[in-house]
N, C-alpha and C positions, 0 to 999 in steps of 0.2 A: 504493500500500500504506500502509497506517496506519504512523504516525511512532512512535517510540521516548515522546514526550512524549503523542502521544496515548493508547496503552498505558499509559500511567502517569495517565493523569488517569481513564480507565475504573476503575483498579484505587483511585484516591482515594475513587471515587464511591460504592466499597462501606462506606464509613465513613458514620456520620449528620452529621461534623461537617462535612465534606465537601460532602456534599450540601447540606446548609442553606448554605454559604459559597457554593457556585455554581448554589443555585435549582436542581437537576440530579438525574434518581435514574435508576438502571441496569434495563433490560429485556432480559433474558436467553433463550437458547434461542428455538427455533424457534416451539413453539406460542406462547409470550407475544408472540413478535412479531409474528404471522400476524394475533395479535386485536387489538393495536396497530395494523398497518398497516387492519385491516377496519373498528376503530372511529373510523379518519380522526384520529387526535389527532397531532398535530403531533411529528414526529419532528427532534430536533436534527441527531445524526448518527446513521448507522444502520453499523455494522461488521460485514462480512459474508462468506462463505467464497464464491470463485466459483459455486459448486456452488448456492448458495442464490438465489446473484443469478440465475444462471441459470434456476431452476424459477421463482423471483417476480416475472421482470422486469417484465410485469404492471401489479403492484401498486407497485412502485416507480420508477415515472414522474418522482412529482412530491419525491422524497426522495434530500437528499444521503447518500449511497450509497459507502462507503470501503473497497473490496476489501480482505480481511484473510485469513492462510491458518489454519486450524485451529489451528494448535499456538500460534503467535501469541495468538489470542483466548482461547483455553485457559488461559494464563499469565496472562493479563488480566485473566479471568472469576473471579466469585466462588464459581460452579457448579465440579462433579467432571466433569460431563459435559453434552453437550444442549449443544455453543457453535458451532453454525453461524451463527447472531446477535446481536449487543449493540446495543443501543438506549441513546442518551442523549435523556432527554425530560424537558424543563421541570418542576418539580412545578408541581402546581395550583393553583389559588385553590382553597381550601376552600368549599364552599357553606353555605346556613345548613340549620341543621336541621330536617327537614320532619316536623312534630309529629302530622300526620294520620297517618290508620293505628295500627299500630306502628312501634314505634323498638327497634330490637337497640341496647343497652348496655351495655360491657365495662368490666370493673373489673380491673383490674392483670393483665392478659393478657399476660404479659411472653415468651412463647415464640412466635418467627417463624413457626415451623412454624404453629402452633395457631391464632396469626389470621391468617395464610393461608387456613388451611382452615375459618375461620367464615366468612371474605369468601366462600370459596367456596359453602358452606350456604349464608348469605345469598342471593347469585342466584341460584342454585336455587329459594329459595321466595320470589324475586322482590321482596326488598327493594333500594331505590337505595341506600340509606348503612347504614353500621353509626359508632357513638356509641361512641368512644376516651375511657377516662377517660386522666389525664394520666401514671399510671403504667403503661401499655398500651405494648407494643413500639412502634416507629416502621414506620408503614404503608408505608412504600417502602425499608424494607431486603429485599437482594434477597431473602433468605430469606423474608419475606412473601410478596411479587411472585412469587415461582416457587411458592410453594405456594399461589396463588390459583388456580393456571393459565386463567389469563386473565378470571376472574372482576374483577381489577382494574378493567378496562375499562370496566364495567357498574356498580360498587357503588363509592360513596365512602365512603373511612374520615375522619371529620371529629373529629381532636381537641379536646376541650373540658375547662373542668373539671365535672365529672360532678357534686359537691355542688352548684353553681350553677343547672345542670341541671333536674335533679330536684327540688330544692326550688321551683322556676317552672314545675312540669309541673304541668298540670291533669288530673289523670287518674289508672287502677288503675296501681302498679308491683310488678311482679313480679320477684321474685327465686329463682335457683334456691339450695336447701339442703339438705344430706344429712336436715333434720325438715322434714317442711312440709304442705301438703294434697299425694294423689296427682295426678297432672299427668291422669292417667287422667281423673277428677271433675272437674277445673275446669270450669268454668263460661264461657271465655272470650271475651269481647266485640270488636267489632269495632277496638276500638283501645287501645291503653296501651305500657309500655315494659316489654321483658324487660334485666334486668341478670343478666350473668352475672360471677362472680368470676375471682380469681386461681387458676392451676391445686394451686398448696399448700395457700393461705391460705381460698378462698372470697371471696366476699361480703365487702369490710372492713366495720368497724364505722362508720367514718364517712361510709358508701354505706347501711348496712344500715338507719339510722334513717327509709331514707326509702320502705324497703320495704313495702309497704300488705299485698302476698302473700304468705306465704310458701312456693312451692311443692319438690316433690321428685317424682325419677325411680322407682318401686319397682324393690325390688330382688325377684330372684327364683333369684338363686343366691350363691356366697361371696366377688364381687368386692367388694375395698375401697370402689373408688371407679369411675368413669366420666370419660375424656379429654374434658374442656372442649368441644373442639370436635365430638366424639360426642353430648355430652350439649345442647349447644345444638341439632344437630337432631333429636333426638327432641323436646324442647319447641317449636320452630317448626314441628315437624309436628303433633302433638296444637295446637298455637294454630292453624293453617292450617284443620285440618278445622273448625272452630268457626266460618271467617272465610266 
């Protein structure tokens, strides 16, 4: 059974200081592990309720495996619910950024939920990485990870600074903006970068200067605004049909 010390180092892991201090980030719940153990990535320790071990024996052959009982991991867990599994797993080497195609670009995306659920857009319309400016949530808090559901696996989030970026990008950059041309009309070519903003602020000003496009979603009844991660895919699908 998991040790009192190992419990408390799961529960450290949900901090970013944490993590960065032992190279380490937490994979939660059933399905994020199921796509962890299928995408073969190297599981540190895996903490698990019999019940689980039992249905995936399987799949975990080759992975150290630390019986744990529900209420135990529960305690542990950064999650309300969904803790039949905790995964501790290495973070990764960053890759470098692959400038072909499109590039999805975030600008001060600071809500976990929200770039969760870009990463998730993202694989769906079948992008490898999504482009982290440096005021952007931290990609392996669990609250990302659980809102990718399992999309993590597939799409890398690669922090960088985003002005350095952009200004050595050869190519159209698009941005979204409550004025801009209809996303309807654009025009879209087989490759450039979409930058989306902060879910308050928008686009910042020192991201915006490097904006070539500047597109917008119509509106067609009396919402204020559109949720960041709603509104990225509706522009990845109007750009998809184009591709």
């Amino acid at each position: 059974m998991a040790s009192k010390n190992q419990l408390k180092h799961i529960r450290a892991l949900g901090q970013k200081k944490f993590r960065k201090e032992f190279g380490q980030y937490l994979v939660q719940g059933e399905k994020n592990v199921l796509e962890l153990l299928a995408a073969g990535i190297e599981i540190v320790e895996l903490f698990a309720t019999p019940q689980f071990i039992t249905t995936h024996q399987a799949q975990l052959r080759q992975v150290n495996v630390i019986p744990c009982d529900e209420e135990s991991l529960s305690k542990a867990s950064t999650l309300v619910s969904n803790n039949a599994a905790i995964a501790i797993v290495a973070l990764p080497a960053e890759p470098a950024i692959d400038k072909r195609g499109w590039v999805l670009a975030l600008d001060g995306v600071s809500d976990p939920g929200n770039l969760g659920t870009i990463i998730r857009v993202a694989d769906w319309y079948g992008f490898k990485q999504v482009v982290l400016g440096e005021q952007c949530a931290d990609p392996f808090n669990p609250k990302v990870i659980s809102a990718t559901m399992g999309s993590f696996v597939r799409v890398a989030a690669i922090r960088t600074n985003l002005n350095t970026f952009l200004a050595h990008y050869n190519g159209p950059i698009y941005g979204a903006y409550l004025g801009g041309e209809n996303v309807h009309q654009v025009a879209f070519g087989t490759q450039g970068v979409l930058v989306m903003g902060s879910e308050s602020h928008g686009i910042s000003s020192e991201i915006g200067k490097y904006i070539s496009h500047k597109i917008t979603i119509p509106a067609f009844g009396g919402a204020e605004s559109l949720n960041v991660a709603m509104a990225t895919g509706i522009i990845v699908d109007n750009i998809k049909r184009h591709g």
